[in-house]
C-alpha positions in Angstrom: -8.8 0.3 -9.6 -6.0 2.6 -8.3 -5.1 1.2 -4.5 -2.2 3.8 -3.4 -4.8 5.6 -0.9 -5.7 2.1 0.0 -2.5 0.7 0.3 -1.1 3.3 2.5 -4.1 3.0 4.9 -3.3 -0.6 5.0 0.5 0.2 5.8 -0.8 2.8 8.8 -3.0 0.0 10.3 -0.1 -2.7 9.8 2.4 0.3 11.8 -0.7 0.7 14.6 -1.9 -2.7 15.0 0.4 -5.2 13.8 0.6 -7.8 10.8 -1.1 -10.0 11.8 -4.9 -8.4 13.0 -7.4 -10.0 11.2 -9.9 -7.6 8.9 -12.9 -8.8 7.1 -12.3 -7.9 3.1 -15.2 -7.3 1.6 -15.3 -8.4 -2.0 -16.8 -6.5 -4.9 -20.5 -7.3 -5.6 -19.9 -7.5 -9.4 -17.4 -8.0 -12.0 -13.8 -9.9 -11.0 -14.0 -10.3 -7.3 -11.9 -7.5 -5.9 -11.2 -6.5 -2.6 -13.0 -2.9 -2.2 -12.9 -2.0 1.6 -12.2 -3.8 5.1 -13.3 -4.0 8.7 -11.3 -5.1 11.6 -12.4 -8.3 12.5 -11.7 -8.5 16.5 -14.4 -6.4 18.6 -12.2 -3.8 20.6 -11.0 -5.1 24.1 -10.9 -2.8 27.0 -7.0 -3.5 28.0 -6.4 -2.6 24.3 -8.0 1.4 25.5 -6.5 1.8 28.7 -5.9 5.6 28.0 -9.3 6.2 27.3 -12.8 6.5 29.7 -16.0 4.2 29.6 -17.9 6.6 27.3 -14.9 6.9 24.7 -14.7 3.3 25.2 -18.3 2.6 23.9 -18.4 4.9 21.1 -15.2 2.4 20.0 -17.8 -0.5 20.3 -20.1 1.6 18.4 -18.0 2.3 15.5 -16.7 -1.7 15.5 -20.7 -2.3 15.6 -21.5 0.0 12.7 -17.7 -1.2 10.6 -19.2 -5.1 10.6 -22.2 -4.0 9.7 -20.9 -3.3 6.1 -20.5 -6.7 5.8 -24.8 -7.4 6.0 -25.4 -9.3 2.5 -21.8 -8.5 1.3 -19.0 -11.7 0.5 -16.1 -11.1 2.5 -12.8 -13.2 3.9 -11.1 -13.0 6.8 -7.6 -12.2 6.6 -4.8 -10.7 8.8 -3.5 -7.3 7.4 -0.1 -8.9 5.8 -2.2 -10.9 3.5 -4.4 -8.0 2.6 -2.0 -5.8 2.1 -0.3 -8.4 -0.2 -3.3 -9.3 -2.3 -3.9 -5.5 -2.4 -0.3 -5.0 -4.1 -0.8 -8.0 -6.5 -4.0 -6.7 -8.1 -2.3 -3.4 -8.2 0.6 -4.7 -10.3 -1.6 -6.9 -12.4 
């Protein structure tokens, strides 16, 4: 699997949200398991929006609603966005 799209995604999240906010990686359903996608793990908190108004605000919950619900019958770990970017570049290498 080619992971430049994904790793660079994971860089811009790393450069937005930090290191060290936890995603859920969701595992391939066959085959080796593989990380194939990830959802933030942390519901959005209000202070985290400030700049934004009540309706923007839910639509955010929304989204975070709809994101963990990709993880319904799917095996998946929780890991901060470091490690995932670091597992990311290993199975790229290997």
């Amino acid at each position: 699997m080619e992971y430049t799209n994904f790793i660079k995604r994971i860089l811009e999240e790393i450069d937005c949200w930090g290191k060290d906010t936890k995603v859920f990686a969701i595992l391939s359903e066959s085959g080796p398991k593989q990380i194939v996608d990830y959802v933030f793990a942390d519901s959005p908190e209000r202070e985290d929006y400030l700049y934004t108004n009540d309706e923007e605000f839910r639509d955010l919950v929304e989204i975070y609603q709809e994101e963990i619900g990709k993880l319904e019958g799917k095996q998946f770990e929780c890991l901060t966005l470091l490690q995932l970017l670091l597992v990311i570049e290993n199975n790229n290498i290997n």
